[in-house]
C-alpha positions as CSV (number, residue, x, y, z in Angstrom):
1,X,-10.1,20.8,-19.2
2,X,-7.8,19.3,-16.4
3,X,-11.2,18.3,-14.5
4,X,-12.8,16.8,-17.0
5,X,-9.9,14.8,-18.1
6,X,-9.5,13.8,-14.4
7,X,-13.3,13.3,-14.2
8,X,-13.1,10.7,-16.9
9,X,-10.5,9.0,-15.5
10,X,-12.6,8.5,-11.8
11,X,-15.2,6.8,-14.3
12,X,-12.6,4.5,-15.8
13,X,-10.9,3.6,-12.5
14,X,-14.7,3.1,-10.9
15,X,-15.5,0.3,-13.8
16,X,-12.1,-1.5,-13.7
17,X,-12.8,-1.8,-9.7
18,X,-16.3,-3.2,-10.3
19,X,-15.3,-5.2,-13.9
20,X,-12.2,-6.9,-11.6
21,X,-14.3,-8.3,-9.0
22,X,-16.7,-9.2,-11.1
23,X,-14.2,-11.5,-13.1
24,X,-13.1,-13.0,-9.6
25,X,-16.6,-13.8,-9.2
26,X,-16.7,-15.5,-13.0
27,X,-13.3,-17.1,-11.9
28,X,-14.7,-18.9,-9.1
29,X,-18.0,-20.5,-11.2
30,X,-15.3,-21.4,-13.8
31,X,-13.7,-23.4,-11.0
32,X,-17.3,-24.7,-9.5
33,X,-18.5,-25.4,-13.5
34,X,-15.8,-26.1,-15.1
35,X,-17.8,-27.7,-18.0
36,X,-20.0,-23.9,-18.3
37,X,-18.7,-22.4,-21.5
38,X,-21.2,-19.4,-21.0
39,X,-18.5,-18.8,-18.0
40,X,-15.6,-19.2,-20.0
41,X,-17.0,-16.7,-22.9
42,X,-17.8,-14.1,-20.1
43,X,-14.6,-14.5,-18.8
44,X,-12.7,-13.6,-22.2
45,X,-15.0,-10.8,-23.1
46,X,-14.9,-9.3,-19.4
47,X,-11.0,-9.3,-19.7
48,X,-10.9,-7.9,-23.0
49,X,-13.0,-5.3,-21.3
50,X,-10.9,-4.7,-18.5
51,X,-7.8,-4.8,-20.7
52,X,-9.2,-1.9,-22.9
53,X,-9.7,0.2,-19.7
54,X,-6.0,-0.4,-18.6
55,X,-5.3,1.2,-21.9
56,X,-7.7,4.2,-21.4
57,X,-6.4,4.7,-18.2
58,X,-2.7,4.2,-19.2
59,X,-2.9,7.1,-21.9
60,X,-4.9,9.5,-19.8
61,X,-2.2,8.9,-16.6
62,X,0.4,7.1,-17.5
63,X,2.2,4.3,-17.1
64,X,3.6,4.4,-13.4
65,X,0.1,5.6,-12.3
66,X,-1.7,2.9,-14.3
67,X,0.2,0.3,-12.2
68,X,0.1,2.2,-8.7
69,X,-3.5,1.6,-9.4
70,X,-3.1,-1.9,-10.2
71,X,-1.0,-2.6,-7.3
72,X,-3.9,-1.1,-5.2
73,X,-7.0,-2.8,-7.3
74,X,-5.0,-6.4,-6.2
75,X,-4.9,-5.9,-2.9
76,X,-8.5,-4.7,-3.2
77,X,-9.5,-8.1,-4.7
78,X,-7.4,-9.9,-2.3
79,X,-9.8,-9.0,0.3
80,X,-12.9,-9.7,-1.7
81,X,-15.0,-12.9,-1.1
82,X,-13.8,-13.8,-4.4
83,X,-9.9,-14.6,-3.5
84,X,-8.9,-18.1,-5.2
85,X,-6.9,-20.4,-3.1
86,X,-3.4,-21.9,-4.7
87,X,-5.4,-24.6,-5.7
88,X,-8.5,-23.0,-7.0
89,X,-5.5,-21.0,-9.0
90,X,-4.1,-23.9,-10.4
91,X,-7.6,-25.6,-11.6
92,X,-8.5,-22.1,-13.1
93,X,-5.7,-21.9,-15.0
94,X,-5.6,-25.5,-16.0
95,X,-9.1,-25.0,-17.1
96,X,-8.9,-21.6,-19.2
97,X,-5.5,-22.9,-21.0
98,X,-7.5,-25.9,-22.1
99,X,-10.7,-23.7,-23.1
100,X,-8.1,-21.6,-25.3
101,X,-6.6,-24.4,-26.9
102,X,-10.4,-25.5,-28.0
103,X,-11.0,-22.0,-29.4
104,X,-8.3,-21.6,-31.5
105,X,-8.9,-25.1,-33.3
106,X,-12.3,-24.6,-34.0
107,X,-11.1,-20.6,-34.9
């Protein structure tokens, strides 16, 4: 049972490192389209995605192992191609918080 369980967990941990570099990659055509709502759309479902498998992975491990794996998954991405500068950071925020704020008025 133990090796099924852990198993599963492999598979979870695999798709949250491919899901987070692939919403590094949707971060950085946010920043290069900011005016792309398909980008913006992928970007909330992709982190509801990857939020779902934190859970899964949380209740299978744990806590403290859930964010040892975080920890590691970051310093993964921040040796992708896909790293944002401060700046890119800053216009990527800017232009999610004002995408949010346009959902929930026409929500």
């Amino acid at each position: 049972m133990f090796g099924l369980f852990s198993s599963k967990s492999k598979k979870i941990e695999e798709k949250l490192s491919n899901l987070a570099i692939e919403i590094a990659s949707i971060q950085k055509n946010i920043i290069i389209y900011p005016s792309e709502n398909n980008y913006k759309n992928l970007h909330i479902s992709k982190t509801k995605e990857l939020n779902s498998f934190y859970n899964e992975l949380e209740a299978a491990k744990g806590k403290d192992y859930l964010n040892e794996f975080i920890r590691k998954l970051s310093n993964k991405y921040k040796k992708s191609k896909y790293v944002l500068s401060k700046t890119e950071q800053k216009i990527l925020d800017k232009v999610l918080i004002e995408y949010k704020v346009k959902v929930k008025i026409k929500a």
